[in-house]
Backbone as CSV, one residue per row, in Angstrom:
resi,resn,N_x,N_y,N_z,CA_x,CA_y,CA_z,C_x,C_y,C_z
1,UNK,-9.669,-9.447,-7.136,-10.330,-8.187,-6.921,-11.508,-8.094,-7.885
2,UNK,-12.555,-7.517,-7.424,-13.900,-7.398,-8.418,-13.800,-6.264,-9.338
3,UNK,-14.394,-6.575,-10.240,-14.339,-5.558,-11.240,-14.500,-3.826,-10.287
4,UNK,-15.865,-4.217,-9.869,-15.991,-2.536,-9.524,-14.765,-2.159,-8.848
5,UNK,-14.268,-2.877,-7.641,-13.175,-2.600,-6.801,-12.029,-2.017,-7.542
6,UNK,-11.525,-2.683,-9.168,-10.560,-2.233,-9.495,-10.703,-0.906,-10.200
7,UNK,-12.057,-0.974,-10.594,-12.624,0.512,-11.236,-12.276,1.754,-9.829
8,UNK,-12.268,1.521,-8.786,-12.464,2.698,-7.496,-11.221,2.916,-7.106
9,UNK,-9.920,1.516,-7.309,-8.896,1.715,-6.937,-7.927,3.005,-7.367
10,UNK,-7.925,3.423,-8.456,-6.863,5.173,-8.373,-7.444,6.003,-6.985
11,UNK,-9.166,5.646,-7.119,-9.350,7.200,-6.160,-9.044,6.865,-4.976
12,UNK,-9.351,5.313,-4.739,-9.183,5.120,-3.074,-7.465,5.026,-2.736
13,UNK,-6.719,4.788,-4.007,-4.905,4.974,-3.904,-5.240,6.630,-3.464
14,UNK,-5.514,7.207,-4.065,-5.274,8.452,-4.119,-5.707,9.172,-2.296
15,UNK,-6.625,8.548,-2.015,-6.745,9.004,-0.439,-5.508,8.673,0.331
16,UNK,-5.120,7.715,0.299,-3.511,7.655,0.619,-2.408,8.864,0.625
17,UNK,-1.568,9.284,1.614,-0.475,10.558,2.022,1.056,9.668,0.909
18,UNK,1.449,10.316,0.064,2.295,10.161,-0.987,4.085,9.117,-0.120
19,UNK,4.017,8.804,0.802,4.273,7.867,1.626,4.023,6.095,1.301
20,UNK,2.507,6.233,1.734,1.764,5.157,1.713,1.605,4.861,0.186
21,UNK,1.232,5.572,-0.581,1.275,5.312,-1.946,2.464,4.909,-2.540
22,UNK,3.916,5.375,-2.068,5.479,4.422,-2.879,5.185,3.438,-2.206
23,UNK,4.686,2.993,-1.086,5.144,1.871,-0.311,4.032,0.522,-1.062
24,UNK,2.797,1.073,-1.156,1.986,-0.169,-1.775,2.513,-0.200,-3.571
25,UNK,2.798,1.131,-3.857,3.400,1.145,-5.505,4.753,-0.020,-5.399
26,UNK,5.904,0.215,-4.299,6.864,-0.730,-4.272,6.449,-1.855,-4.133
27,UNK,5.802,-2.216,-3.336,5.753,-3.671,-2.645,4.825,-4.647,-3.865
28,UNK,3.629,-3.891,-3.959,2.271,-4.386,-5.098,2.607,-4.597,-6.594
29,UNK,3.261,-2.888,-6.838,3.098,-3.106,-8.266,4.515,-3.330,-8.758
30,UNK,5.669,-2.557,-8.055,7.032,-3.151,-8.543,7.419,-4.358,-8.102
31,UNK,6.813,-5.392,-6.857,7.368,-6.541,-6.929,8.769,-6.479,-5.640
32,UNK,8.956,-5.545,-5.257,10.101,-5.164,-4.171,9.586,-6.306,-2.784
33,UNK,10.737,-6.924,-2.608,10.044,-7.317,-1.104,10.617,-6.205,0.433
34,UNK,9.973,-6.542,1.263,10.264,-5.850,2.579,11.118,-5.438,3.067
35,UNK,12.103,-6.439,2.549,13.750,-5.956,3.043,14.189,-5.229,2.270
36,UNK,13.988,-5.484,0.495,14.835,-4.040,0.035,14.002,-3.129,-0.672
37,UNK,12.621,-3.067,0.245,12.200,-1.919,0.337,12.743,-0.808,1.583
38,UNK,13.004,-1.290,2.540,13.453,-1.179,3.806,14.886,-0.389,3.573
39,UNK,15.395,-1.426,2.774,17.139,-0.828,2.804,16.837,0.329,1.528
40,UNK,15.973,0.331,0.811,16.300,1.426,0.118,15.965,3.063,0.609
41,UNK,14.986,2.781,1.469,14.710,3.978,2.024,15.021,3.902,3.554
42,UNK,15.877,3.428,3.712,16.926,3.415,5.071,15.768,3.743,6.268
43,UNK,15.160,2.020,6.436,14.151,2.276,7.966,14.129,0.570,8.305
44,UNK,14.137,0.279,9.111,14.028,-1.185,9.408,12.841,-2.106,9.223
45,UNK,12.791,-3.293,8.457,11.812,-3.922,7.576,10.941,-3.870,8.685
46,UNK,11.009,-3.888,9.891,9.403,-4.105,10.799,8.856,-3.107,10.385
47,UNK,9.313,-1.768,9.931,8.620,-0.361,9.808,7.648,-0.719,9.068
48,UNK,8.553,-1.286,8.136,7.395,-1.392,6.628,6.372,-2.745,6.518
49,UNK,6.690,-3.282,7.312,5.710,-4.249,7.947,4.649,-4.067,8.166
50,UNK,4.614,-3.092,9.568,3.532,-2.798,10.209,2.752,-1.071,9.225
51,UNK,4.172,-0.735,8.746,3.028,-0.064,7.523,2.431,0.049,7.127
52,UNK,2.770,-1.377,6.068,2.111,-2.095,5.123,0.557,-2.858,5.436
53,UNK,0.872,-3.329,6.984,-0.482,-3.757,7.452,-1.312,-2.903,7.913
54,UNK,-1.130,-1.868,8.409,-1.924,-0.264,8.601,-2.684,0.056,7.380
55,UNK,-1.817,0.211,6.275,-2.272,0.808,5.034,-3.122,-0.065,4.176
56,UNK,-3.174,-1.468,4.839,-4.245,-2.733,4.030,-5.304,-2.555,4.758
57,UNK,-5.325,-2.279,5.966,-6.198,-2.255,6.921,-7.044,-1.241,6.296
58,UNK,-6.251,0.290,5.970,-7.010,1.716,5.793,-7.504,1.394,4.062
59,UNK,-7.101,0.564,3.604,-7.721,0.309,1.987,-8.701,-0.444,2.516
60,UNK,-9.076,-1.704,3.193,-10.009,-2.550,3.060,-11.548,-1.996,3.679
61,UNK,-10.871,-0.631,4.697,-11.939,0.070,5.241,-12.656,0.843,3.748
62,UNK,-11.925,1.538,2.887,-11.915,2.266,1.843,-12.996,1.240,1.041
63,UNK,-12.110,0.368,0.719,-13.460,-0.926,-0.500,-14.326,-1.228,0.638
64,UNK,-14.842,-1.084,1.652,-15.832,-1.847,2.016,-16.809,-0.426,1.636
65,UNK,-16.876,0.480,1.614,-17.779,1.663,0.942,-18.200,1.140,-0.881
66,UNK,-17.803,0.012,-1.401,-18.142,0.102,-2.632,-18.952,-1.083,-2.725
């Protein structure tokens, strides 16, 4: 990640619905993989799959503004 990018990252986390934010906080910064992210909040790992790829999608739209 480029410097500026990591400088923008709180605000562009922060456009994120408090949802999307445990889910990249679990997966990114705690290290959780899919499945027991899945079993901990009782939804089936495709959920958080296609989540997870939604919510990379809606960040990469986010950094391409910087």
């Amino acid at each position: 990640m480029r410097a500026e990018q990591v400088k923008h990252l709180p605000i562009v986390l922060a456009r994120l619905s408090n949802d999307e934010q445990r889910l990249i906080d679990a997966l990114f910064f705690h290290g959780l993989g899919v499945r027991e992210y899945a079993r901990e909040i009782g939804v089936p790992p495709m959920k958080i799959v296609r989540d997870r790829d939604r919510i990379l999608a809606k960040l990469k739209k986010y950094f391409s503004n910087f």
